[in-house]
TORGU-955602 format. One record per residue (C-alpha): residue in one letter; x, y, z. Coordinates in steps of 0.25 Angstrom, whole numbers, plus 5000, padded with zeros to 4 digits. Example, Ala and Ser with C-alpha at 12.3 -4.5 7.8 and 13.67 -1.06 7.14 Angstrom:
<atoms>
ATOM mardo    u    v    w
ATOM     a 5049 4982 5031
ATOM     s 5055 4996 5029
</atoms>
This chain:
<atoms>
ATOM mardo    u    v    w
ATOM     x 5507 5259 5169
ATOM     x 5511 5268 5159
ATOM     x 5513 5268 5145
ATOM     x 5528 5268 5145
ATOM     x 5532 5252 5149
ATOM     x 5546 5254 5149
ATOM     x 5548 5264 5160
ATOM     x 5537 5257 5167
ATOM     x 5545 5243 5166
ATOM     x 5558 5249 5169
ATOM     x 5551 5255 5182
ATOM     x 5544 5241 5185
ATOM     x 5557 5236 5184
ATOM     x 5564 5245 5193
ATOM     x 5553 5244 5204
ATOM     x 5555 5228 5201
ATOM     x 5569 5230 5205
ATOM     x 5567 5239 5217
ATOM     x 5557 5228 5222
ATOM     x 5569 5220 5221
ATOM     x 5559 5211 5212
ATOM     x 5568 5203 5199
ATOM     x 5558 5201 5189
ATOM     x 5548 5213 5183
ATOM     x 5535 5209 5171
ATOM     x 5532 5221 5163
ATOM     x 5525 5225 5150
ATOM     x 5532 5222 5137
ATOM     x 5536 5232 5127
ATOM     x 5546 5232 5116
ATOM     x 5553 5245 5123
ATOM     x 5553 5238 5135
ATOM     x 5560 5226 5130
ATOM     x 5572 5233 5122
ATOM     x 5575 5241 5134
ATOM     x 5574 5228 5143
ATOM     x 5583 5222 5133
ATOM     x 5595 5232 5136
ATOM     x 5593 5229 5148
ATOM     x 5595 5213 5148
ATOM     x 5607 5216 5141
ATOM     x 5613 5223 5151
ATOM     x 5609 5213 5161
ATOM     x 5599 5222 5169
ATOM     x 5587 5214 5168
ATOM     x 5581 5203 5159
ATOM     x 5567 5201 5153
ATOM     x 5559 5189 5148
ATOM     x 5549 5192 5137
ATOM     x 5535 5187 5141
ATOM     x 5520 5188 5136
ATOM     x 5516 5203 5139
ATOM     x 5528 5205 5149
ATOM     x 5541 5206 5152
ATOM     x 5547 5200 5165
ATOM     x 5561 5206 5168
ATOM     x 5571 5201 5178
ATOM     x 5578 5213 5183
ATOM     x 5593 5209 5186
ATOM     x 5605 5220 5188
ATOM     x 5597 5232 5188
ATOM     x 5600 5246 5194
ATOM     x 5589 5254 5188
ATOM     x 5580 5258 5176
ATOM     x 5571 5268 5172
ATOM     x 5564 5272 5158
ATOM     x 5572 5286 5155
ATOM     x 5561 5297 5147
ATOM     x 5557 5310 5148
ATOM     x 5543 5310 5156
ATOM     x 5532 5320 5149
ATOM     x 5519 5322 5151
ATOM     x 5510 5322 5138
</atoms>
């Protein structure tokens, strides 16, 4: 895993999706959950706050991906 959880979970939750799989558990970040949160509203997925985790229910989704330049340093 990388250092960067948001692309990671918006990739877990894609591959989640192509499985054909409703529910996904990933890491908790603050980031992660304001993004999640636009998503809920517009009805895409929803997300209950657990422990260490988050468990998302994908519902009406086409597709997501983190958008960023990719650099090396």
């Amino acid at each position: 895993m990388s250092q960067d959880i948001l692309a990671d979970s918006l990739n877990q939750i894609m591959n989640a999706k192509k499985a054909g799989k409703k529910e996904v558990v990933v890491r908790k970040s603050k980031l992660l959950i304001w993004v999640l949160e636009i998503m809920k509203k517009e009805g895409y997925i929803d997300y209950k706050k657990e422990k260490n985790c988050l468990k998302i229910t994908i519902k009406e989704l086409n597709e997501c991906r983190a958008i960023k330049p990719r650099y090396n340093v």
